[in-house]
C-alpha positions as CSV (number, residue, x, y, z in Angstrom):
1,X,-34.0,-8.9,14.2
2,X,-35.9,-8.8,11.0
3,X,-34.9,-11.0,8.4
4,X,-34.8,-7.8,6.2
5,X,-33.3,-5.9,8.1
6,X,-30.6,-8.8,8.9
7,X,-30.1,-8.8,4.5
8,X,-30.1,-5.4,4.2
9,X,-27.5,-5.2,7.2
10,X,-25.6,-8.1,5.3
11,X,-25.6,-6.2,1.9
12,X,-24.4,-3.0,3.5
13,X,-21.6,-4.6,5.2
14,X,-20.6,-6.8,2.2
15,X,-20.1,-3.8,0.0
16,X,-17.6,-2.5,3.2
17,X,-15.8,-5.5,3.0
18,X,-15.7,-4.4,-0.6
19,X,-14.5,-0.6,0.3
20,X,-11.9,-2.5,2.3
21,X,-10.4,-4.4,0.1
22,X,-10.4,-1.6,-2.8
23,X,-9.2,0.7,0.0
24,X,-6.3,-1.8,0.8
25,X,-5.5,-1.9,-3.4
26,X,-5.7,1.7,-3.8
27,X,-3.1,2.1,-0.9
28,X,-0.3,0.0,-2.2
29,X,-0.9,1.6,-5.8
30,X,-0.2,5.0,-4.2
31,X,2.8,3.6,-2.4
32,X,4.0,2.1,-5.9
33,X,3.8,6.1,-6.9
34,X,5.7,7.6,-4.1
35,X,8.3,4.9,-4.8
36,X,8.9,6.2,-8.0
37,X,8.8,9.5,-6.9
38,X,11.2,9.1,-4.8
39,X,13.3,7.4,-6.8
40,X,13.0,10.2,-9.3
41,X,13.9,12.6,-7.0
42,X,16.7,10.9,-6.0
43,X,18.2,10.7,-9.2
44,X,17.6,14.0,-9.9
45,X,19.8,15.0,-7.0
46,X,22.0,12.2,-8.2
47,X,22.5,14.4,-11.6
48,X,23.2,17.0,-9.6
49,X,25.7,15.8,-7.3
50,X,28.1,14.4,-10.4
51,X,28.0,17.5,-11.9
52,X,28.7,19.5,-9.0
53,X,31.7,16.8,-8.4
54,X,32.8,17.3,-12.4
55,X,32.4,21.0,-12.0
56,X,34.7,20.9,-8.4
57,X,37.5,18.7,-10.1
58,X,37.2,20.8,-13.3
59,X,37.8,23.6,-11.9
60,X,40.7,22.8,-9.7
61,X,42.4,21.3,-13.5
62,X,41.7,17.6,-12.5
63,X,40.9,15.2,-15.2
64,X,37.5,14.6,-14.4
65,X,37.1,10.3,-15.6
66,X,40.5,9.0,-13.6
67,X,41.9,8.6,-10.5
68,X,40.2,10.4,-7.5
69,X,37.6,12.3,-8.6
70,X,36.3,8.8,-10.6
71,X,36.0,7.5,-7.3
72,X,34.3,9.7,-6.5
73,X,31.5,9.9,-9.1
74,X,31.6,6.6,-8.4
75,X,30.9,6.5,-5.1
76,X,28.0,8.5,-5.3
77,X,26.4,6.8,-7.9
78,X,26.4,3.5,-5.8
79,X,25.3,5.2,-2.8
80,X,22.1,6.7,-4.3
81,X,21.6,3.2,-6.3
82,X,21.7,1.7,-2.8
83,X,19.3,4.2,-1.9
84,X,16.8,3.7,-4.7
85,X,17.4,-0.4,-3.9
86,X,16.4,-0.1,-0.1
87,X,13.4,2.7,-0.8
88,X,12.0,-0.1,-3.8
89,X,12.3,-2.8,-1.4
90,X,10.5,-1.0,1.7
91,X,8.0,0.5,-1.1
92,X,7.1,-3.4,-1.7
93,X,7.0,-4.3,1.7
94,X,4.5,-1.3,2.6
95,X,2.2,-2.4,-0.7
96,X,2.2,-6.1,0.5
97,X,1.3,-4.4,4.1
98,X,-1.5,-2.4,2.9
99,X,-2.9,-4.9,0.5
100,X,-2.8,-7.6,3.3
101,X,-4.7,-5.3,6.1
102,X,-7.1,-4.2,3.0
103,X,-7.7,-8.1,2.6
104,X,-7.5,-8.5,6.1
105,X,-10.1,-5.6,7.0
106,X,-12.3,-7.7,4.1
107,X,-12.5,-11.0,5.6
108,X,-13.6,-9.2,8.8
109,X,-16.4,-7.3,7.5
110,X,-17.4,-10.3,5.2
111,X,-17.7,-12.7,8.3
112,X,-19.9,-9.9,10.7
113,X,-22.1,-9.7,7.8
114,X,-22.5,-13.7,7.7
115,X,-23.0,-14.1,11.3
116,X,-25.3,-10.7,11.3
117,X,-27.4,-12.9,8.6
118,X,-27.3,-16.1,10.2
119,X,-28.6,-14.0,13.3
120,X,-31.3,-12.7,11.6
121,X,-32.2,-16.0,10.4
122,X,-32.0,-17.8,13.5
123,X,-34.1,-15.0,15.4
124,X,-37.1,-15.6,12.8
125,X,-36.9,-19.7,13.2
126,X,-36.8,-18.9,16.6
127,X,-39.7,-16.3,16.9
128,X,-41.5,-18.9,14.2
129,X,-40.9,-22.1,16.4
130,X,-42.4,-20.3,19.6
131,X,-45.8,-18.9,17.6
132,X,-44.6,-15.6,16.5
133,X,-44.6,-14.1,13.1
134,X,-42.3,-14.3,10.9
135,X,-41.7,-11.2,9.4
């Protein structure tokens, strides 16, 4: 192989690892944004739900802020906050992932365009050492 060729091969697989790595940030950004999202949606339904409970109990001539229907309310709001908790904590685990194979993907790409260097380098010591050009 050329030694140009072999830094022209390194440069182009450099700025991949590059890609990669940006590619791997950009990911768990977008999972940061679906998390909230999410979370907004949820809430949203969350709003929802209470009223639809108020309205219900309301209607039937229950007070709506004691006893059952409370409970109620209650129990919905701590569902969908145990909701929002779980979806935050998978969102974070799915940004680590994508930032880790993004890294990982990287380190890859940086090391094949070492060892395509040192290759090229090693070819032209090589064709050098046995009387051939170095080109």
């Amino acid at each position: 192989m050329d030694i140009g060729m072999s830094i022209l091969a390194y440069k182009q697989q450099s700025s991949a690892a590059k890609l990669a790595s940006t590619e791997g940030k950009l990911a768990a950004e977008m999972e940061g944004v679906a998390a909230l999202q999410r979370e907004t949606d949820r809430k949203l339904e969350l709003v929802k739900a209470i009223s639809s409970q108020r309205a219900s109990a309301s209607g039937r001539g229950i007070e709506v802020n004691t006893g059952s229907p409370l409970a109620v309310i209650n129990n919905t709001i701590e569902d969908a906050d145990k909701d929002i908790d779980r979806d935050r904590f998978n969102s974070k685990i799915a940004a680590q992932s994508a930032l880790y194979r993004g890294a990982a993907r990287s380190g890859q790409l940086k090391g094949q365009a070492q060892l395509s260097l040192l290759k090229g380098v090693v070819d032209s010591i090589q064709g050098a050492s046995s009387g051939g050009k170095v080109k």
